[in-house]
N, C-alpha and C positions, 0 to 999 in steps of 0.2 A: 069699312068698319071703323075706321081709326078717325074719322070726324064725327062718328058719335060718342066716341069716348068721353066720358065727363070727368073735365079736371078740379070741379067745386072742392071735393072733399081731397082733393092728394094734396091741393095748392096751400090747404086750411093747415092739414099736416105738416107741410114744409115751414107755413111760416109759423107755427105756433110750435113747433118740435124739433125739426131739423134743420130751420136758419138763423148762425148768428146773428144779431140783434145789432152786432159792433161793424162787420165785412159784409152782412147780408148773404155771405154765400153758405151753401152746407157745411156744417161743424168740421171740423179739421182738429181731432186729437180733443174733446169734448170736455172741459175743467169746470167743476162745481163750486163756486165760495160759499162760505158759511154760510151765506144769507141765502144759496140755495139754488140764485142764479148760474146758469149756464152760462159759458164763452170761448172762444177756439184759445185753444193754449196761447199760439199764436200771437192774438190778438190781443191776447193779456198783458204779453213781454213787455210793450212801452208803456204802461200803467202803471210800473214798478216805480215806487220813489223812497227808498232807505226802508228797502225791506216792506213797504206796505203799499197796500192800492185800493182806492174806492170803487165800487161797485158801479159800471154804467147805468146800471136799472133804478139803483134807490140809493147810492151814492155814501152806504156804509163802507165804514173801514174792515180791510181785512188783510192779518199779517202773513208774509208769504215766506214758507217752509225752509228752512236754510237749503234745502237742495234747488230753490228757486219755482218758479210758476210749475216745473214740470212736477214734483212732487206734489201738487194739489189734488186734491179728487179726482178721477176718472168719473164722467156720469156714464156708468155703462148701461144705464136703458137706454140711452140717444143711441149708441154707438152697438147696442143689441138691436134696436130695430133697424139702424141702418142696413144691417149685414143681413137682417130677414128680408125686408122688402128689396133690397138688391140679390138677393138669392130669387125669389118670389119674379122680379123681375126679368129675372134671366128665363124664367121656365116659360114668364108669356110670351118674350120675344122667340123663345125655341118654337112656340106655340104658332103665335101668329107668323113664322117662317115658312112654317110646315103647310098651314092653310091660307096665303096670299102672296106665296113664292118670293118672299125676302131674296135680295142677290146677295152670295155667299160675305161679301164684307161686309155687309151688315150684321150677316148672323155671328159671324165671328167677332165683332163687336161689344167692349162691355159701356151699355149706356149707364147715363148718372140716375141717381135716384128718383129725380123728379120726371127724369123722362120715361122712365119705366113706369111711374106709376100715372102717369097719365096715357100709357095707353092700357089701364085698368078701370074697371067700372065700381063704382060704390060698394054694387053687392060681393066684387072681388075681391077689394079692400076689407069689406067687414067679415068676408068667410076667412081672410089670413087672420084678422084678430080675433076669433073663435077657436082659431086651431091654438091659439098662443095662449087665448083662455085655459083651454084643457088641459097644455102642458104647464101650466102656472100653478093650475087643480092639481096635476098629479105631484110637481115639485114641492105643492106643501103638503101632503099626506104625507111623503116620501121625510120632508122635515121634522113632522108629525112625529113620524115613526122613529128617529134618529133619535128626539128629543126625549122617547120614551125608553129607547135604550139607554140611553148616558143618564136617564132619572135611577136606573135599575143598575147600575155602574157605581154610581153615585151612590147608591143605599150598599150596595157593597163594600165602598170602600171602608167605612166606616169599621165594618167587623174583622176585613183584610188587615188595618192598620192595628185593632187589638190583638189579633194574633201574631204577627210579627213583633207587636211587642214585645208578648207576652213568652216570644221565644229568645228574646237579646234577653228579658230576666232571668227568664229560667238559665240559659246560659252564665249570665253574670253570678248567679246565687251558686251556680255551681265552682265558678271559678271560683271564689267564695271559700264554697265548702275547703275546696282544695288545697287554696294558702293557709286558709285557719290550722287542714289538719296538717302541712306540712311544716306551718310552723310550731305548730305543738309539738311535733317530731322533733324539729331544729332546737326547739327551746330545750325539750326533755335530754338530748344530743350533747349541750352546750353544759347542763347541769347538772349529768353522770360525770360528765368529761373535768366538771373543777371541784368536783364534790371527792371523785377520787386523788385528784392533784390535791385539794386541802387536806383529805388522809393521810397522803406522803408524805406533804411537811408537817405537818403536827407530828406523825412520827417521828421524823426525822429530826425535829426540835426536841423531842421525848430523849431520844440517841445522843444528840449531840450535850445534852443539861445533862444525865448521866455521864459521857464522859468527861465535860467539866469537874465534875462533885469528883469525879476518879481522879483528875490530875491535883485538883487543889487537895483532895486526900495523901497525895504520893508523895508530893512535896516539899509539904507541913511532916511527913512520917520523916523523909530523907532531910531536913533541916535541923529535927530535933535529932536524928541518930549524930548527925555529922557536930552537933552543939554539945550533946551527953554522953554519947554511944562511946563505946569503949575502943581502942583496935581489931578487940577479935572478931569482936560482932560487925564491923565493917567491914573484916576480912569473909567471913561466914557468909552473909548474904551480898556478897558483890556480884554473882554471878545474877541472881534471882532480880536483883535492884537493878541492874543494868539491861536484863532482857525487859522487864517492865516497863522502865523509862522509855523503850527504842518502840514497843509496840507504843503506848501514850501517843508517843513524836508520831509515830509514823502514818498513825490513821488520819483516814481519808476526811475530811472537813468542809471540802468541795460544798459550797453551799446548791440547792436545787433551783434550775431555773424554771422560767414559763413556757419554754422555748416549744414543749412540745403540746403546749393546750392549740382546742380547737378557736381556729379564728375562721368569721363567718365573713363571703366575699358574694356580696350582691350579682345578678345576673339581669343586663339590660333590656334581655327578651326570653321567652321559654325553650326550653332546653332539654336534652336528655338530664343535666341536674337537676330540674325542679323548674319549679314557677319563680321562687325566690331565688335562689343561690345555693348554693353548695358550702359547707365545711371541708376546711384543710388543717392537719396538722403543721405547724410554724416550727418544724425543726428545723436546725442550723444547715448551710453549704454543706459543710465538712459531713453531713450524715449522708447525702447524696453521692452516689458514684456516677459521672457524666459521663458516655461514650458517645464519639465522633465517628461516623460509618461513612465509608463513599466520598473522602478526602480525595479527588484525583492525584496522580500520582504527575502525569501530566496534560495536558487541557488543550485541545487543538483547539487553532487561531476561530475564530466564529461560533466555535462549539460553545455547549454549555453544562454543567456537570449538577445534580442535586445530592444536597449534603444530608445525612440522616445526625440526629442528635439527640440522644435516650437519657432520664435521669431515672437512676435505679436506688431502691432504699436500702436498709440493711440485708434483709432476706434477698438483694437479688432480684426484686420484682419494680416493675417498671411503676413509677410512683409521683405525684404533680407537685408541684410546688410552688408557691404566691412570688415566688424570689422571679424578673426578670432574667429573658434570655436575649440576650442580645449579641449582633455579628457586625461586621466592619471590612472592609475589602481595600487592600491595597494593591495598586498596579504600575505600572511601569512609569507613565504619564499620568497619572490619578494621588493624590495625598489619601489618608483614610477617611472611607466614606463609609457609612451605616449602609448597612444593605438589608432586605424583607426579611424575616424572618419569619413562618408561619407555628400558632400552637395549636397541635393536635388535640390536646384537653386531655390525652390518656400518658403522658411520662414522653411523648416525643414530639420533638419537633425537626421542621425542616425548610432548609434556605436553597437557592440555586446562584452559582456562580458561573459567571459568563467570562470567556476568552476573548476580551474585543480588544486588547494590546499585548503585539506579542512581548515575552523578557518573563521574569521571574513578577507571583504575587505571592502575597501574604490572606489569611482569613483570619481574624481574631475572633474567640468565641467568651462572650461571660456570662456567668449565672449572677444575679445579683450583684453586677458592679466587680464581681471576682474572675480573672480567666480562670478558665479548665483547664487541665492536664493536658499537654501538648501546645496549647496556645500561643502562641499564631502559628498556625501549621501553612508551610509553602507548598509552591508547585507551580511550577514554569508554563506561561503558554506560550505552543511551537508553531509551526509553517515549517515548509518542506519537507525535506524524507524525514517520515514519522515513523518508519515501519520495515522492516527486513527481515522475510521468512522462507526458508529452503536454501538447499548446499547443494553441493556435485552430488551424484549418487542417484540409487533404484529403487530406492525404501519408499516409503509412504514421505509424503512431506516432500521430498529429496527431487532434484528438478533436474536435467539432463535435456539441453539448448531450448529451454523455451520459447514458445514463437507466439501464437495467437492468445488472444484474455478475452473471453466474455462476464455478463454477470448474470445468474440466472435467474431464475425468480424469486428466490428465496433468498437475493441477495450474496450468493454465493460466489466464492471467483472459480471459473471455471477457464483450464490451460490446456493449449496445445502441448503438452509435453513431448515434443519430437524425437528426442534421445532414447524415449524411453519408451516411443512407439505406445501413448496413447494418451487417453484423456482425464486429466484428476480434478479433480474438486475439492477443496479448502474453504474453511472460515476464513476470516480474516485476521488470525492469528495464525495461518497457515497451517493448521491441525487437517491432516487427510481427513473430508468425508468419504470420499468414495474415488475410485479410481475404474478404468476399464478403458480397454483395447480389442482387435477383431484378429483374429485367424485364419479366417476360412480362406483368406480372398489367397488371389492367384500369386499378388507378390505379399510382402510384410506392409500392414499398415502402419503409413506414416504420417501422422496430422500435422500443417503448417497453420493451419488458426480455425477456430470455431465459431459459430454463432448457436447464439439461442430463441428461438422463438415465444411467443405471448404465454403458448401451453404449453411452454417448458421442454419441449422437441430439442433435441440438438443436430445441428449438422455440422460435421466435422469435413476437414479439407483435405481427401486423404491424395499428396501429391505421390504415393508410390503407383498407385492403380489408378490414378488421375481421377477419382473421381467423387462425387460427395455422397457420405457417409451419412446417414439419417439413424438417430435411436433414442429412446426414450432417456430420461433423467436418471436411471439406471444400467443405461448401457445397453438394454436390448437393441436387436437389429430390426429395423423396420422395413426399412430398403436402400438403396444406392442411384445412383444415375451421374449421367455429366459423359459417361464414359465416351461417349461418340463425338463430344464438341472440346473438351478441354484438353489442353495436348499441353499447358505448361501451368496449370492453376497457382497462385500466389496466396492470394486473400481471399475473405467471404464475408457477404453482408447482408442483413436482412431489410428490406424496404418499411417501413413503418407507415406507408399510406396501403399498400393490397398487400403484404407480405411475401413480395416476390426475392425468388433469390437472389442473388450479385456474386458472381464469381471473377476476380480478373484473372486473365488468361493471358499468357506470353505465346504466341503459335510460330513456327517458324520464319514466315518473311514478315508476319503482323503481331497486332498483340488487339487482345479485345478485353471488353465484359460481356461476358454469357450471364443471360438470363433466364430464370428458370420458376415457375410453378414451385411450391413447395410438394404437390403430389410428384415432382420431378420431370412434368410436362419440360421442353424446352420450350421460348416462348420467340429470343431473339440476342442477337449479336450485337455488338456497340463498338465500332473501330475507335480504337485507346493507342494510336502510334508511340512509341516508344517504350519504355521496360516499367509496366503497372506494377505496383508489389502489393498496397493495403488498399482497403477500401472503407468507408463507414458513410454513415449519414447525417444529416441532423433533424429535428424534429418535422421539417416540413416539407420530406422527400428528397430534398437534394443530395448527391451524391459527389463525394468528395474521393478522388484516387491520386496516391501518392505514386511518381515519377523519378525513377533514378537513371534516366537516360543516360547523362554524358552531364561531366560538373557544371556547366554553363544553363542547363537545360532543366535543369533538376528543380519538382514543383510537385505542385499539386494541382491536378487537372481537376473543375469543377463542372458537372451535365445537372441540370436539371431536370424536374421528376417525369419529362417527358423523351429522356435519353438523348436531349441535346447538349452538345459543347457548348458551355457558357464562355469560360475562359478559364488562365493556369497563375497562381500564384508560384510565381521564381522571384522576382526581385524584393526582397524583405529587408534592403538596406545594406550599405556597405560592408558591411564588416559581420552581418549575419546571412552571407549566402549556405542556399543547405548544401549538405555536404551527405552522401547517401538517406537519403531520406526514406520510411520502414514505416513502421504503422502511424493513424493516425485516427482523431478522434476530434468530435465537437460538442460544447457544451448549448445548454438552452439557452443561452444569452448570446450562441454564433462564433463564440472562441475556437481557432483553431490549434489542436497541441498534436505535434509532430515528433514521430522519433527520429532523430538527425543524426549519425553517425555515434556519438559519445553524450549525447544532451538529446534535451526535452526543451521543444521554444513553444512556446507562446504567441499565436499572431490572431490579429483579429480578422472580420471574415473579409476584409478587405485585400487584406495582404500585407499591413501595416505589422512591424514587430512588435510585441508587446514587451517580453521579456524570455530569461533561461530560467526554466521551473526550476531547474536542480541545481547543483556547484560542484564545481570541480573535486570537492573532499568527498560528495557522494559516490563519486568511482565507477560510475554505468559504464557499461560496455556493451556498444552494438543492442542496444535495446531496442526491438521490435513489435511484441502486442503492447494496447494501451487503450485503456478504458475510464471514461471520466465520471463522476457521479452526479447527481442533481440536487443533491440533499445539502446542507449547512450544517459544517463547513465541507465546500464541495473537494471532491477527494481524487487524486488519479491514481490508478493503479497500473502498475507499469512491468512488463517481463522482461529482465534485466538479462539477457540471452547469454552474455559473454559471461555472466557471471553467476549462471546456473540459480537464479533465484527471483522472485517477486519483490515490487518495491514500493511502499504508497508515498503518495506526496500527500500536503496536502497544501490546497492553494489560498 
């Protein structure tokens, strides 16, 4: 069949459609010039001569696009029917496979376009261009239809764009209305306001020409008595002429000023004042009472404190004024600097001062270029012991050998109080909120350190009945457990990746960490050779336990969150080896802080010293819980054992 195929009409197509004119072979990337001519992009590139190229067909100029030949026209009819008749082509060759048994690499095969259509006949070729006819028919209805919508769009917009108009005028006439009537307000405001001020003075001009005519009457009476008048008559009216004279002297003259007419103060956007601006009475400083709220007393290092500042008028009530309020901050290493100041628009305003050098600062406050009462008010920013609350004793407050510190959820410090056989809860002003201990049990419950869980659960470490203590935020009893594994419990810690318990354990020939479910399940055992005391974590499971074996040995053993030995930090430098080391605690940047005997160090997670958080005048003794904050400026809070009291640092 394929030598009767007629290639007259495919071969006419090729060369009158689909073959460059320039390479003679099938177009390659099809570019149209102005003049209409077809050519393979290609083919164009060496034609180029400063930007222009003449046409091989008819030898017109034509300029070519600053992005070069590629930017020219695509002729995509060449390059539509390429992809039809190679589409078209593939189905005959699928075709003629099917019925002359094609060997499979041919049929997998993609032939070129001339070869495909020569093995197609006339009436094949013309039934493809019939079908292309119809979809040409239906893509122009289909435009047809397009054209009639966007005419109908079109006739829309026209009345769309009048009413949007017609809503920015009505809008604008209203704003309009608005200003006109507010400032007829303002004006009529402005006009009461000097209409009664010219009352005053004109009166007051009326008072003071009367008492002129009174003194130049008194005068001229007392010059002619003292020129004619006799003795007795001078002796007669001395009393009456001398209170006369003294009231004349002594009245008030005080001329009136402007001080308190309304002055009109524009507003650059609208406002709860108005569209325009607002009226304020222009009375002097001295009419104002300014108060300063919220002066820190003292300002921890990183922290930062906001200052309230109120201007009040006569009656007492909070009142604005056009006079500037301005602040200025002085610091250890800083000269004075203006600092923000924000105005409330109702009588107050308010600035925030920040502690970023520790020593003594100053805050200067003025209204109008004047200070206020008190100004410059000080206040020192500190680091280290900022804080010391609780004595010997059983009271509320009162701390009797402190051992463990949590913080609860509410921010709370919560203490093993062991002396005192239970568990209290304090602000941080060391004010008792709540306190509670147990009974019931076989021996006296005695807590060596606590934790607290995400839902506020506590469990406490009760080392008299060895076992741990579970109860609500109130001290209800919930349940107990440990009692079959722990024979010497020390510390307790809660795992922050499952919430698993942590209890280190001293046993008779071993020492471990028991782990435990918080339902109280036991889960497993962790050999910790030597004498464990604290335990804590830091944010990504690892488990940190302090070591008071023997003074050479004395560390801190590290397991990660899979309860293996990592390694122990003991050597932290010459002259800083620990010396019984007690609780211990790690911040979210990996610092580790150790209670060491008498001191609080500082090392990093390496094992490298950092520094002594406290100083010798702070007076610790045997200090054991210790808990550190996350917040700015971060804070440690520390149970001061030897010395019956809590103690915060801050770092």
């Amino acid at each position: 069949m394929a030598a009767e195929i007629s290639t007259k009409l495919v071969n006419e197509i090729g060369a009158d459609f689909l073959t460059c004119t320039i390479c003679f072979n099938q177009y390659r990337e099809p570019k149209t010039l102005p003049c209409l001519h077809t050519f393979c992009e290609i083919c164009l590139l060496p034609l180029v001569v400063k930007k222009t190229l003449r046409c091989p067909a008819c030898r017109k100029p034509a300029s070519v696009p600053k992005g070069g030949v590629s930017q020219l026209k695509t002729n995509f009819f060449i390059t539509n029917l390429m992809e039809l008749l190679n589409r078209r082509g593939e189905e005959l060759i699928k075709s003629a496979s099917q019925s002359e048994g094609f060997e499979p690499s041919i049929r997998a095969s993609r032939l070129s376009l001339i070869e495909d259509l020569q093995r197609s006949g006339p009436e094949t070729i013309a039934a493809i261009l019939k079908d292309k006819i119809k979809e040409l028919q239906i893509k122009e209805h289909e435009v047809a239809d397009t054209i009639t919508t966007i005419t109908l769009i079109l006739s829309e917009l026209m009345d769309k764009q009048k009413i949007e108009e017609s809503k920015v005028t009505l809008k604008s006439d209203d704003v309009v209305r608005k200003v006109r009537t507010e400032e007829q307000k303002l004006v009529e405001q402005i006009h009461t306001n000097y209409s009664q001020k010219d009352k005053i003075l004109q009166d007051h001009i009326q008072k003071l020409e009367k008492l002129r005519t009174n003194i130049a009457s008194t005068y001229s009476y007392l010059e002619t008595l003292v020129s004619h008048g006799d003795t007795g008559k001078l002796l007669s009216t001395q009393q009456a002429t001398i209170k006369c004279i003294e009231e004349l002297i002594s009245m008030d003259i005080t001329p009136l000023s402007n001080d308190d007419l309304l002055t009109f103060h524009p507003k650059d956007a609208f406002s709860e004042h108005g569209i325009l601006g607002k009226l304020e009475s222009g009375v002097s400083i001295s009419d104002f009472t300014v108060t300063v709220e919220n002066v820190p007393t003292q300002l921890l290092k990183g922290g930062s404190a906001t200052v309230l500042i109120s201007t009040k008028d006569g009656n007492d009530r909070l009142a604005m004024t056009h006079k500037e309020m301005t602040a200025k901050l002085q610091t250890p290493d800083k000269p004075w600097e203006a600092i923000p100041i924000t105005d409330n628009r109702d009588g107050t305003y308010r600035l925030t001062v920040y502690g970023e050098t520790e020593g003594k600062c100053k805050l200067a406050v003025r209204l109008g270029g004047k200070s206020i009462q008190g100004s410059p008010f000080t206040f020192p920013v500190v680091k280290g012991l900022v804080k010391c609350f609780g004595k010997y004793g059983s009271s509320q407050g009162d701390f009797n050998d402190p051992w463990g510190l949590a913080l609860n959820k509410d921010g709370d410090i919560v203490t093993a109080d062991r002396g005192n056989k239970r568990v209290q809860v304090t602000d941080w002003d060391g004010k008792c909120k709540k306190n509670f201990h147990f009974t019931h049990f076989h021996k006296p419950y005695i807590p060596c350190d606590v934790a607290v869980s995400n839902d506020n659960t506590y469990f406490s470490l009760d080392i008299s009945n060895k076992q741990i203590v579970v109860s609500d935020e109130d001290g209800n009893l919930i349940r107990c457990f440990g009692q079959h594994e722990l024979k010497k419990p020390k510390g307790i810690a809660i795992s922050p990746l499952d919430g698993a318990v942590y209890v280190t354990d001293r046993a008779y020939n071993n020492s471990y960490i028991r782990i435990y479910r918080q339902s109280g399940s036991y889960i497993t055992s962790i050999s910790c050779r030597g004498k464990p005391t604290t335990c804590c974590f830091n944010t990504e499971g690892t488990l940190y336990v302090t070591d008071k074996t023997v003074l050479d040995y004395q560390g801190i053993k590290i397991f990660d969150s899979n309860f293996r030995y990592q390694r122990k930090i003991r050597d932290i430098g010459k002259d800083h080896l620990f010396h019984n080391p007690r609780g211990v605690a790690v911040d979210e940047d990996g610092y580790v802080y150790v209670c060491d005997e008498h001191r609080i160090l500082k090392i990093s997670g390496t094992g490298e010293f950092i520094c002594r958080v406290d100083s010798q005048a702070d007076r610790l003794s045997y200090p054991s819980g210790i808990v550190v904050t996350d917040d700015v400026p971060r804070k440690l809070i520390v149970a001061d054992k030897g010395n019956h009291c809590i103690k915060v640092f801050v770092l």
